[in-house]
C-alpha positions as CSV (number, residue, x, y, z in Angstrom):
1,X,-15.5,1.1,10.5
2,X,-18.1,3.2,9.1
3,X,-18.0,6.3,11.0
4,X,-14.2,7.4,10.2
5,X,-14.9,10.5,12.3
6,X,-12.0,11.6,14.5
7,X,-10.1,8.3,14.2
8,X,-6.1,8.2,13.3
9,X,-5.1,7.6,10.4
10,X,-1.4,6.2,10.1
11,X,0.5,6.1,6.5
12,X,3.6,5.4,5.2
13,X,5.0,6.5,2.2
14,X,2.5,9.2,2.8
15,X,3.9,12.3,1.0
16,X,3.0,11.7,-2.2
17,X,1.0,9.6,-5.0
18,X,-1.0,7.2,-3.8
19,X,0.0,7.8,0.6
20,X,-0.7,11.7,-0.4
21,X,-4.0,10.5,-2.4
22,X,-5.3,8.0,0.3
23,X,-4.6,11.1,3.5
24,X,-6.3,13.5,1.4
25,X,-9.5,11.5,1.5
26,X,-9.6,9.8,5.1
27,X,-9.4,13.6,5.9
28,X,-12.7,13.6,4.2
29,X,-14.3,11.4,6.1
30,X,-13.2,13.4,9.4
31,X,-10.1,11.0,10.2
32,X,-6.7,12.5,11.9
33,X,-3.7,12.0,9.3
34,X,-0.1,10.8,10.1
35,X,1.9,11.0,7.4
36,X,5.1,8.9,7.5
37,X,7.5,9.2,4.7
38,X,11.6,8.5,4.8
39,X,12.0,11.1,2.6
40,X,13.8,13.6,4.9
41,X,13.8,16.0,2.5
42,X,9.6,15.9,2.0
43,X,9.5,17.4,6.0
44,X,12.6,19.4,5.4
45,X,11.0,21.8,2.8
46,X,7.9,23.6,1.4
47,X,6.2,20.3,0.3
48,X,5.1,18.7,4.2
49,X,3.6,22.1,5.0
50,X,1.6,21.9,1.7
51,X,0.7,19.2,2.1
52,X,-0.4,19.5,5.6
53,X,-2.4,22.6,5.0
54,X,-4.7,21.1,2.2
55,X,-5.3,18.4,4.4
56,X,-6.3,20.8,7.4
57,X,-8.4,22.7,5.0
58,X,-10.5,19.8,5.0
59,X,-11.0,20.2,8.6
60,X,-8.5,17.5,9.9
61,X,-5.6,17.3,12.1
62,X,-2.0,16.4,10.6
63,X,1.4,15.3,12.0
64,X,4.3,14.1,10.1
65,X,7.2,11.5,11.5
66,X,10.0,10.6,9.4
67,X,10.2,7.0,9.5
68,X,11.7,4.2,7.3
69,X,9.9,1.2,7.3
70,X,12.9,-1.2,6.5
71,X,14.9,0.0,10.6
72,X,12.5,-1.7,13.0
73,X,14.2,0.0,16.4
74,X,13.5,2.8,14.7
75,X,9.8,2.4,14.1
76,X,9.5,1.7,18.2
77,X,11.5,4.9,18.5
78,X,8.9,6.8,16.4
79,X,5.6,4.9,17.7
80,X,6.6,6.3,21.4
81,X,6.7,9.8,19.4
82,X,3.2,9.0,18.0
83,X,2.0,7.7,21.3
84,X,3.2,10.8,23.2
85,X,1.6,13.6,20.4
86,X,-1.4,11.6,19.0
87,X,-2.3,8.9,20.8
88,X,-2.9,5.2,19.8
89,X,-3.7,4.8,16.2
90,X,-7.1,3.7,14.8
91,X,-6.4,2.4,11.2
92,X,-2.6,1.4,9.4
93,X,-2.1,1.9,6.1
94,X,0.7,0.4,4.7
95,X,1.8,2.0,1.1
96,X,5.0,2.3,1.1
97,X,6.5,1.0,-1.6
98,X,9.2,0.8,-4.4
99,X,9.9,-0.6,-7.5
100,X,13.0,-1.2,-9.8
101,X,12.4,-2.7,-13.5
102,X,14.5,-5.1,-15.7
103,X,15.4,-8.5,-16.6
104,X,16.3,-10.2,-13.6
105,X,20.2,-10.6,-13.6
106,X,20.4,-6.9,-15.2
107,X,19.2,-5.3,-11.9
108,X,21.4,-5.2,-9.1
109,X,21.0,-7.5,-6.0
110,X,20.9,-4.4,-3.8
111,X,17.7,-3.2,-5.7
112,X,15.9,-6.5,-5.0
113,X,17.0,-7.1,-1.8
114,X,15.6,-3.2,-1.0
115,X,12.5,-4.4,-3.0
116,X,11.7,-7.0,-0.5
117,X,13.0,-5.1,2.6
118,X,10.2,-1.9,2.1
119,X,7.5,-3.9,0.2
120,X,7.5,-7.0,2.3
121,X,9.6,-6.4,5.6
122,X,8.2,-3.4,5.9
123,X,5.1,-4.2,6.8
124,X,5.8,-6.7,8.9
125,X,8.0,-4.5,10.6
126,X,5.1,-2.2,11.0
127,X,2.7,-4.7,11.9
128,X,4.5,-6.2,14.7
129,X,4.9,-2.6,16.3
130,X,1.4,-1.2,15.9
131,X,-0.6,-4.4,15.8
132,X,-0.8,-4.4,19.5
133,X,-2.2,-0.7,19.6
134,X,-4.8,-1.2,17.2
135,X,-5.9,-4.5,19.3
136,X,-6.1,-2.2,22.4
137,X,-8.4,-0.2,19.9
138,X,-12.6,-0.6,20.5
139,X,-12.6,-1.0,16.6
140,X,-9.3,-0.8,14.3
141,X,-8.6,-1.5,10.6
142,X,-5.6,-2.6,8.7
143,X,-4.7,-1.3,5.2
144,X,-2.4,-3.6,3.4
145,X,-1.0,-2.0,-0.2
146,X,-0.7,-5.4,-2.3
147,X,-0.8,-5.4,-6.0
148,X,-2.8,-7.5,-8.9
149,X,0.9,-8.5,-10.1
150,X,0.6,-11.2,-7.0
151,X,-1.7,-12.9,-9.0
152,X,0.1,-13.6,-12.6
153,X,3.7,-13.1,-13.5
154,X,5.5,-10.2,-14.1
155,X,8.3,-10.4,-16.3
156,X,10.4,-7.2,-15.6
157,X,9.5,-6.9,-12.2
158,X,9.6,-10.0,-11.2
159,X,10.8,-9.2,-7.0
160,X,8.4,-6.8,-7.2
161,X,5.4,-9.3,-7.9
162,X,6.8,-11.4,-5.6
163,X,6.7,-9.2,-2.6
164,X,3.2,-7.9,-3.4
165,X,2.2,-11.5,-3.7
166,X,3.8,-12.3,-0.2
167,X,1.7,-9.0,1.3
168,X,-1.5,-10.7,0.3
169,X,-0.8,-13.9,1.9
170,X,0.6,-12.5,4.9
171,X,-2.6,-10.2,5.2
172,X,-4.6,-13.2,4.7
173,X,-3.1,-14.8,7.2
174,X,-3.1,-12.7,9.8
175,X,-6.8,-11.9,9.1
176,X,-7.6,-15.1,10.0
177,X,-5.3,-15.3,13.2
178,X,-7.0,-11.6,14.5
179,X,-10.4,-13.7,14.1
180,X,-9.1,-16.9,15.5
181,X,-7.7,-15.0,18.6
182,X,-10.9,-12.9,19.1
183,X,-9.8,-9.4,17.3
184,X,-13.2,-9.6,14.8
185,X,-13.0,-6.0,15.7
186,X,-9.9,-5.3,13.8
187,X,-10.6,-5.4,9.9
188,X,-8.0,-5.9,6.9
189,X,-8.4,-4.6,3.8
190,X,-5.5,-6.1,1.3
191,X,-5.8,-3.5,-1.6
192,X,-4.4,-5.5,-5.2
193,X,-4.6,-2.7,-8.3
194,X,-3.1,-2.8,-11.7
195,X,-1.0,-0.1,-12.9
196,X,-1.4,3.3,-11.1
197,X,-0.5,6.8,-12.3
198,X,2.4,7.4,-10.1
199,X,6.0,8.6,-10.8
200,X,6.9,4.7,-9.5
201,X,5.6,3.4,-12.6
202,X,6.6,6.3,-15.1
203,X,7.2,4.1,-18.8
204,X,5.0,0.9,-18.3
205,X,2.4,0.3,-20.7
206,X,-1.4,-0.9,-19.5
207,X,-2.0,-4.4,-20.6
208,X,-5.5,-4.7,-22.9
209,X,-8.5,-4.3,-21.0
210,X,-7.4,-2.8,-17.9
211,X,-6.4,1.2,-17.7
212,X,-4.0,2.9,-15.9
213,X,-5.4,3.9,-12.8
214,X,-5.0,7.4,-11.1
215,X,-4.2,7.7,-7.5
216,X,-7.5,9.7,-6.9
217,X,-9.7,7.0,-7.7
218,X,-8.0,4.1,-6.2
219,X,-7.7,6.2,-2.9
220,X,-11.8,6.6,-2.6
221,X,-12.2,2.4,-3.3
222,X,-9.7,2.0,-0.3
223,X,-11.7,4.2,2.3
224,X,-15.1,2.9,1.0
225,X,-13.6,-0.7,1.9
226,X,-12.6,0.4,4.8
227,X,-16.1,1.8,5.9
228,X,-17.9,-1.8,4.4
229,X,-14.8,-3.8,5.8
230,X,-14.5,-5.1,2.4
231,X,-11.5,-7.8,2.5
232,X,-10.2,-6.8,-0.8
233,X,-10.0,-3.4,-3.2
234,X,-9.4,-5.2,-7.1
235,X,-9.2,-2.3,-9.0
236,X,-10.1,-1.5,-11.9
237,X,-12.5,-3.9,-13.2
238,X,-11.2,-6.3,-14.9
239,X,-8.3,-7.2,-12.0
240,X,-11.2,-8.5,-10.0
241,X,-11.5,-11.7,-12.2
242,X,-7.8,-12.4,-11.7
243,X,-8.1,-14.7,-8.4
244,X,-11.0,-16.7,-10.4
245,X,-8.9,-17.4,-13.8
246,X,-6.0,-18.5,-11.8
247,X,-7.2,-20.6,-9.6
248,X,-9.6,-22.4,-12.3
249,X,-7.4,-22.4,-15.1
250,X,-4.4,-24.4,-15.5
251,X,-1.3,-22.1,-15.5
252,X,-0.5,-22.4,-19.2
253,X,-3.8,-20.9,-20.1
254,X,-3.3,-18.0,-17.7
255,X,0.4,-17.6,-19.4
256,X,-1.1,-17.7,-22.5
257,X,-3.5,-15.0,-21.3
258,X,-1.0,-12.7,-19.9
259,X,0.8,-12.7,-23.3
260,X,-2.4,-11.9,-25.1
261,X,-3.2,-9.2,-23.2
262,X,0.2,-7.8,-23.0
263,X,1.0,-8.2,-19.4
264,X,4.4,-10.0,-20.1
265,X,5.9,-6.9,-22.2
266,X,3.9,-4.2,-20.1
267,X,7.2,-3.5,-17.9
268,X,9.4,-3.3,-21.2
269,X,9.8,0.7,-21.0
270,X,9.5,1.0,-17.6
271,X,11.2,4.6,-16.3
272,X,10.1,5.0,-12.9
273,X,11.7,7.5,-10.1
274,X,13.1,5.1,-8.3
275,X,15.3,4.0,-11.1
276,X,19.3,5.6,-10.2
């Protein structure tokens, strides 16, 4: 999809960081932004209408919809709200997201059952309501936020990694199905980075060779891929050699690598906002 121009551009967890990051720049490129966040206090203030005006400085329309990814009725009712004010959509990007660090037993089972439920079933919850519209679409794109913990094991956030690596496969998958079925027309981009600089990550320290990355930069890689309809974003450098080392090397070199490079403390003094 390299001409973005006038296309709609659908986002969850779209009111700040990485969602706010990733609007900000489609705008750019021309695009429409819906922002969907299920932060009813984000619409309720000061912050929706600042955020809406710097993106329609840019030149580009935006509309905001409350919507939590995790109540799928609820996702129908606010796609007929979409259809009736915007029209059909032209690209999904699903980034919403949470995370909740600790050993395993010391986090309650709410907090990973709420982990899998936005990371995971919400975008398959999202998928099966909008694929369908961006089928109908002469050319459509899907933005999948993964994360390079799918790759190697995270102690610390260990549901988290586990739902990222499920988004991968499941945006794999599908891929292929669209192609299978006919849909070449609807890309995927799956976007797998290492740590970001976002409030969800507040604590955690970079592992050796890969830096933190900012919100800004990881935001233009995903609408680049999106105009190439590039199947992956690995960001930043060094996560790109991930799917290579573990599928060459047996696992007890790449655990031995991931405690080199500190990947198996990196979570140890993890704050994050979604801690409570």
């Amino acid at each position: 999809m390299k001409d973005l121009k006038n296309k709609k551009v659908l986002i969850t967890g779209g009111a700040r960081g990485i969602g706010k990051q990733i609007a900000l720049e489609f705008a750019r490129q021309g695009a429409d932004i819906i922002i969907c966040d299920s932060d009813k206090s984000f619409f309720n203030k000061t912050e929706f209408k600042k955020n809406r005006k710097e993106i329609e400085d840019i030149g580009a329309s935006c509309y905001g919809f409350y919507l939590d990814v995790t109540k799928y009725e609820d996702i129908i009712r606010e796609r007929r709200s979409i259809l009736d004010l915007v029209g059909k959509i032209d690209v999904l990007v699903n980034n919403a997201g949470v995370v909740f660090g600790g050993n395993f037993l010391e986090v309650p089972i709410v907090k990973h059952r709420l982990t899998y439920d936005v990371n995971t079933y919400g975008i398959i919850n999202m998928l099966h309501v909008f694929l369908q519209d961006l089928i109908d679409q002469p050319t459509a794109h899907i933005v999948n936020i993964s994360s390079a913990s799918g790759f190697v094991p995270l102690p610390g956030g260990s549901t988290y990694a586990s739902s990222k690596a499920a988004v991968t496969s499941l945006s794999e998958s599908l891929n292929i199905e669209l192609k299978r079925d006919g849909n070449q027309h609807v890309g995927m981009t799956i976007v797998c980075p290492g740590y970001v600089q976002t409030g969800m990550f507040d604590g955690v320290k970079g592992p050796i060779l890969v830096p933190i990355l900012t919100p800004e930069k990881l935001a233009k890689k995903i609408v680049k891929a999106v105009q190439k309809n590039k199947r992956f974003v690995l960001e930043p450098t060094f996560i790109k050699f991930l799917p290579f080392i573990k599928g060459v090397f047996p696992q007890f070199v790449l655990d031995l690598f991931c405690h080199a490079m500190g990947v198996n403390r990196s979570m140890d003094l993890w704050k994050g906002h979604s801690r409570s």
